[in-house]
C-alpha positions in Angstrom: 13.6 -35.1 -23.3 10.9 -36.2 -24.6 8.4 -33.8 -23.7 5.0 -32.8 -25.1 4.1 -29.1 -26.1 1.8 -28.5 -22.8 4.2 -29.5 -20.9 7.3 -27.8 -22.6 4.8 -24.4 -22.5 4.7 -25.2 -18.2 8.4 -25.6 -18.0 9.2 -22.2 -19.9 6.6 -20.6 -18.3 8.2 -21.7 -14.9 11.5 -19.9 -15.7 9.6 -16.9 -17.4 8.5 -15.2 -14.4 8.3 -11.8 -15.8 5.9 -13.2 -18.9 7.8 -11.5 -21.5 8.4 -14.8 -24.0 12.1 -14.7 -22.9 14.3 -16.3 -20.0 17.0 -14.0 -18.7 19.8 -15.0 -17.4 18.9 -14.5 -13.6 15.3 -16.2 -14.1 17.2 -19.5 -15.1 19.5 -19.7 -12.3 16.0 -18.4 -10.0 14.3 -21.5 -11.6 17.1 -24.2 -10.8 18.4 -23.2 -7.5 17.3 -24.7 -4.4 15.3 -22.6 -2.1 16.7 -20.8 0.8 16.7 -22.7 4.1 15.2 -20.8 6.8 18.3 -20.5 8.9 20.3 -19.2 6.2 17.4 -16.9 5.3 17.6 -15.5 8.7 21.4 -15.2 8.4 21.3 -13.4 5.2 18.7 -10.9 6.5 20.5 -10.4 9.7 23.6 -9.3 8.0 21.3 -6.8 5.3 20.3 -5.4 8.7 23.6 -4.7 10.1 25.0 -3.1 7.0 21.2 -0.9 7.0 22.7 1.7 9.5 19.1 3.8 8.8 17.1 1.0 8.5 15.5 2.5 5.5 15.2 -0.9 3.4 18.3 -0.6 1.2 21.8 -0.3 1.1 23.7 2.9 -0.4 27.1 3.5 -0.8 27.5 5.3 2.3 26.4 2.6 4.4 28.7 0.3 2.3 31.6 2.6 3.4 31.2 3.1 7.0 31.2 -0.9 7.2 33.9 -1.7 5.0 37.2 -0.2 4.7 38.3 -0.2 0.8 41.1 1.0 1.2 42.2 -2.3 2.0 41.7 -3.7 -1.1 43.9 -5.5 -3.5 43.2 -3.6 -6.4 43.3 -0.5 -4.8 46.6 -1.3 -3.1 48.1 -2.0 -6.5 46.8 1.6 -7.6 44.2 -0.2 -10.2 40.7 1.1 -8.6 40.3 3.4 -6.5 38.2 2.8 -3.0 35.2 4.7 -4.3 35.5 2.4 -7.6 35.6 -0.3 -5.4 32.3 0.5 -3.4 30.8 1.2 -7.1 31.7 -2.2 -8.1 30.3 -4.2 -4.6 27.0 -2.3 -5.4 26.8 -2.9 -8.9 27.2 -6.9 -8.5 23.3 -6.5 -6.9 22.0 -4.6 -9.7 20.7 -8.3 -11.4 17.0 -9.1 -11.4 16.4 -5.5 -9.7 16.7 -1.9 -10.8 20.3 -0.5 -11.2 19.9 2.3 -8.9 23.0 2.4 -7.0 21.2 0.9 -3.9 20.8 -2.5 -2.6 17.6 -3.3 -1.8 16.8 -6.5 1.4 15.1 -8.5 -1.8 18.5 -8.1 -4.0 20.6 -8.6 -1.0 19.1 -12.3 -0.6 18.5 -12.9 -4.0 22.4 -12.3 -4.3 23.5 -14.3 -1.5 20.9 -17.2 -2.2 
């Protein structure tokens, strides 16, 4: 590429946003994605809000279930997961770049769907 060191050390320490000498998997794709447009910013967040019944600031699995039925999933038609599994599974796909708690926070929720 053709690069000097200075400007080699700039570009890793654009993708190293946590400062640990390493680039994870979800700081690359955070450093080569566009940037959210502002009316699909407002469309992500407008959707977080609708599935935040308590308007706490995250998401739990609760929530999750009195907005989607499961039950009508394919794997758990076939028998392979059952709807609780299912919920697990939707929650669990947010649990990059954040803490794996089991909630969804509004940050993960658009970091997701960015």
């Amino acid at each position: 590429l053709g690069l000097d060191t200075p400007e080699v050390r700039r570009l890793f320490e654009h993708f190293d946003k946590d400062g640990n000498g390493f680039i994870d998997f979800e700081e690359f794709i955070q450093g080569v994605r566009a940037p959210l447009s502002e009316k699909r910013l407002a469309l992500i967040q407008h959707a977080f809000r609708i599935i935040d019944l308590d308007g706490n600031g995250y998401v739990d699995a609760t929530e999750i279930a009195s907005r989607y039925d499961a039950s009508k999933h394919p794997e758990v038609i076939a028998g392979r997961m059952t709807p609780e599994e299912v919920y697990r599974e939707f929650l669990d796909t947010f649990d990059v770049g954040g803490e794996v708690d089991g909630k969804v926070t509004e940050h993960e929720f658009i970091n997701y769907y960015h």
